[in-house]
N, C-alpha and C positions, 0 to 999 in steps of 0.2 A: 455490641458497640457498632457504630453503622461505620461503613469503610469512606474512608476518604476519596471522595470521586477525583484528586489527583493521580491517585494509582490505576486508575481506569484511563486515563490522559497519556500516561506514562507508558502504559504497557501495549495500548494501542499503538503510541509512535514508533515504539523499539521493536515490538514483534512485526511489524512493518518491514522495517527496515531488516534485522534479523531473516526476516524466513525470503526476502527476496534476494535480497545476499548469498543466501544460501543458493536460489535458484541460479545468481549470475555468475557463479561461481561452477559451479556446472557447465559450463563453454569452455572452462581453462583445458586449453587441448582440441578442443574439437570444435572453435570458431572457423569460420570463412577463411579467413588469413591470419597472419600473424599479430596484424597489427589488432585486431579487435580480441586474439586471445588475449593482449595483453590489457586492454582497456575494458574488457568486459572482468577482468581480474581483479583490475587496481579499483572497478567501481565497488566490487562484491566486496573488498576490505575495507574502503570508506563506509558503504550501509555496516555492516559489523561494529566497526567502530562509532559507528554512530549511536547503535544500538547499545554499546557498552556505556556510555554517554549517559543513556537514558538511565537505564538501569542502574547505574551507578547514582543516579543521581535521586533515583528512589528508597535505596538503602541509604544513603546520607540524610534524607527530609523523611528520615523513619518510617516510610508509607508500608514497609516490609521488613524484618527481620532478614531474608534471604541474600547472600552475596550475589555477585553478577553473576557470576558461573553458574550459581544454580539458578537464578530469574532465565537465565540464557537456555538452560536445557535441562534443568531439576526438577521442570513442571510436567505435569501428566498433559497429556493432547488437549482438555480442556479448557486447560492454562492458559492457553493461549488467545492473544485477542487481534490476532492479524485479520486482513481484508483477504476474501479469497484469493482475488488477484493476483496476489504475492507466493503463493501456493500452489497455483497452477504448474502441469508440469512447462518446460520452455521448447517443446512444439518443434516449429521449424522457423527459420532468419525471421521469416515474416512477424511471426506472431510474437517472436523475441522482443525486435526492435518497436512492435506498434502494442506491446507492455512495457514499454522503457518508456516511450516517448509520453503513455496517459499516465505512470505512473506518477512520473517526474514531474509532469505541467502538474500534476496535482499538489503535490508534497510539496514544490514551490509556491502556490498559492498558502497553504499552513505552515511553512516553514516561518515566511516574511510573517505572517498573521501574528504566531505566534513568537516572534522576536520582540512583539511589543506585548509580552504578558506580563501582570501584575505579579507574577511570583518570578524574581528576578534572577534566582538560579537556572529559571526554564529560558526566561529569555536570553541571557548569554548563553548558552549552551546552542542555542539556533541561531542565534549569530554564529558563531562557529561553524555550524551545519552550513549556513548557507554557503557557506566561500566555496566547501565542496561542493557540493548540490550546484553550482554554475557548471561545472565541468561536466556534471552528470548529463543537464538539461541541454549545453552543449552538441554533447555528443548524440545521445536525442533527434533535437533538432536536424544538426547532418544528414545524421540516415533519415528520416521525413523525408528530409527538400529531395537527398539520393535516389527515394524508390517511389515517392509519388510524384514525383516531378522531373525525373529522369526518362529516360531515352526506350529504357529498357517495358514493356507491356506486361509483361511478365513478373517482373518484381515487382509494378504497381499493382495490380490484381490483386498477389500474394501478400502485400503490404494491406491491402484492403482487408484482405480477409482475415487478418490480423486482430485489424482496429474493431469489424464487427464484434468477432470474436469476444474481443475483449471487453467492450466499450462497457456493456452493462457491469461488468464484476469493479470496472474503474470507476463507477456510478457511486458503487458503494463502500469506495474510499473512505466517502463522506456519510456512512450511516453514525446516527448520533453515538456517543458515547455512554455507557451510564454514568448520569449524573451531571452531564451536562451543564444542564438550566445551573445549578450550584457556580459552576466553572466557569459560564458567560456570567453570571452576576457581578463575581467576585472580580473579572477581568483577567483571570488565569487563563483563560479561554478567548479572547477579545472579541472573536466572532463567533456563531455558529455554525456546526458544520454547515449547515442547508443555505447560508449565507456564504460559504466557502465555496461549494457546491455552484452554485450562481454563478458565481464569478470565474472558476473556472470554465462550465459549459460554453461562458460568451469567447474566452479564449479561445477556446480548440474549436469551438464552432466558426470561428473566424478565420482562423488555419487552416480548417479542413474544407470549406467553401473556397480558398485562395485557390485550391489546387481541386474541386471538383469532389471532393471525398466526403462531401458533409452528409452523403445519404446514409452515411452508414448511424448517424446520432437518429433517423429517423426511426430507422426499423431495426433498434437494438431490441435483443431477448432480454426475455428476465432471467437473471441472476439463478444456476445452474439448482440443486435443490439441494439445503442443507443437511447435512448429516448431524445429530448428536456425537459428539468425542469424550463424552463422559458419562460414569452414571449417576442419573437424576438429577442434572445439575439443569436442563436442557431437557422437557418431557416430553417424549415424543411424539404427544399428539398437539407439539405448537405449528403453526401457520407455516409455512411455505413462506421463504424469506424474498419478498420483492423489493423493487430499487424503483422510484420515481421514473414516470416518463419522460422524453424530452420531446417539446414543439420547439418552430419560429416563431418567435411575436414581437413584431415590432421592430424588425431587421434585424433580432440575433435571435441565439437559442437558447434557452433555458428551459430548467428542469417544472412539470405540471406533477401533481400529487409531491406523496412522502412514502416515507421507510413504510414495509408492513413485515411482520414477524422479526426473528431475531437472525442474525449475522455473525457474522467474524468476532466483533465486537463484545458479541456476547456470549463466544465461546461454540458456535457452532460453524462449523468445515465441509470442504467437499470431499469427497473420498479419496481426492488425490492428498490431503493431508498426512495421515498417518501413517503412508509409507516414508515420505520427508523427515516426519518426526523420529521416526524409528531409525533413519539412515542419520539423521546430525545428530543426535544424542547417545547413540550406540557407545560409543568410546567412556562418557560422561556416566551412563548406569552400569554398565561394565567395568567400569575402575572409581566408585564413589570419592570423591573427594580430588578428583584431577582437577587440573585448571587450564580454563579457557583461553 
């Protein structure tokens, strides 16, 4: 029986949300100051709950048999359909907050997108995401204007090397989904990623030009080399997973080519993965049947 390409929709947004969570959650104690322990805390349990959201809301529209607990950390590393991005480890301020700030302009671009989906448990449920996701994208924001636009040389540089860092793994936010095409037809999906994709690039390309910073969209890397996280699922003589380029044309920037090989999405990670995996689910295979 072919799988319902909502549950590839669904798993992509929550393990998203899920494994970055986990990463912002990892500053609890050892932020800058106190006050961003406590906001890089309360963001890490909005992503969580949001992911609960999802997942829950997968078992309810039957797409799985599995409770949350177990969709949450019952899966083997393969399981998973996050964006590397969100798996990276969280580096140093710089690279923190210039993964906060692509993360977030992104996921607000599909969050709204998808508020107006034809499967209407999905769209309230992003209604709801959204009210948080302001706060996230807020605070975001702040540290931007803060360390590229601030006083300090120093923290703009390291803010830089952040965003390069990043930029191409944030690229591939938007690798398609399987099953996509199904998902835009139906209007479960309203846009496509690469449509999504678009529209964000002109944003941050606009942001990052206000402040001088827009070189780094020119001379982004490609997406670090995937690893297989399971067996045969993912055979390991597939392609080396690339993320579209980005030019200017026509006074903004957007994305030139598409996706080649496979990604997050479909189940393949970078090597920083499976120590993460192994660290949030410890408690969960170690005591079968706990809850999250």
């Amino acid at each position: 029986m072919k799988e319902d390409p909502r549950i590839a929709l669904l798993l992509a947004l929550a393990d998203d949300e899920l494994i970055i969570g986990h990463r912002h959650s990892e500053w609890t104690g050892w932020a800058p100051h106190i006050e961003e322990d406590l906001a890089f805390s309360s963001i890490a349990q909005d992503e969580m709950a949001h992911a609960r959201l999802l997942y829950g809301l997968a078992r309810e529209a039957g797409l799985t048999d599995r409770d949350v607990d177990a969709l949450a950390l019952g899966r083997p590393p393969a399981g998973y359909r996050n964006a590397v991005l969100c798996e990276r480890p969280n580096g140093d301020w710089g690279f923190t907050v210039a993964r906060q700030y692509l993360y977030d302009t992104a996921d607000a671009v599909r969050v709204a997108e998808l508020g107006e989906s034809s499967w209407p448990e999905l769209a309230e449920i992003m209604k709801v995401i959204q009210l948080e996701e302001k706060y996230h994208s807020d605070h975001a924001v702040a540290w931007f204007q803060r360390l590229a636009g601030g006083t300090s040389l120093t923290a703009r540089e390291r803010f830089a090397e952040g965003l390069t860092a990043a930029i191409g793994e944030a690229i591939a936010l938007f690798e398609p989904v399987p099953g996509e095409e199904a998902l835009v037809s139906e209007g479960v999906l309203p846009r496509s990623n690469e449509d999504m994709l678009g529209e964000w690039l002109g944003h941050v390309g606009q942001e990052l030009e206000a402040v001088s910073l827009d070189y780094v969209l020119a001379r982004h890397g490609p997406v670090g080399e995937m690893v297989p996280t399971g067996s045969g699922e993912i055979p390991l003589e597939a392609s080396d997973f690339q993320v579209p380029g980005v030019v200017r044309r026509e006074g903004r920037w957007a994305h030139e080519g598409g996706f080649a090989g496979a990604g997050g999405r479909k189940g393949r990670h970078s090597e920083d993965f499976l120590p993460l995996w192994e660290e949030m689910t410890a408690l969960y295979r170690a005591h079968p049947g706990a809850r999250w």
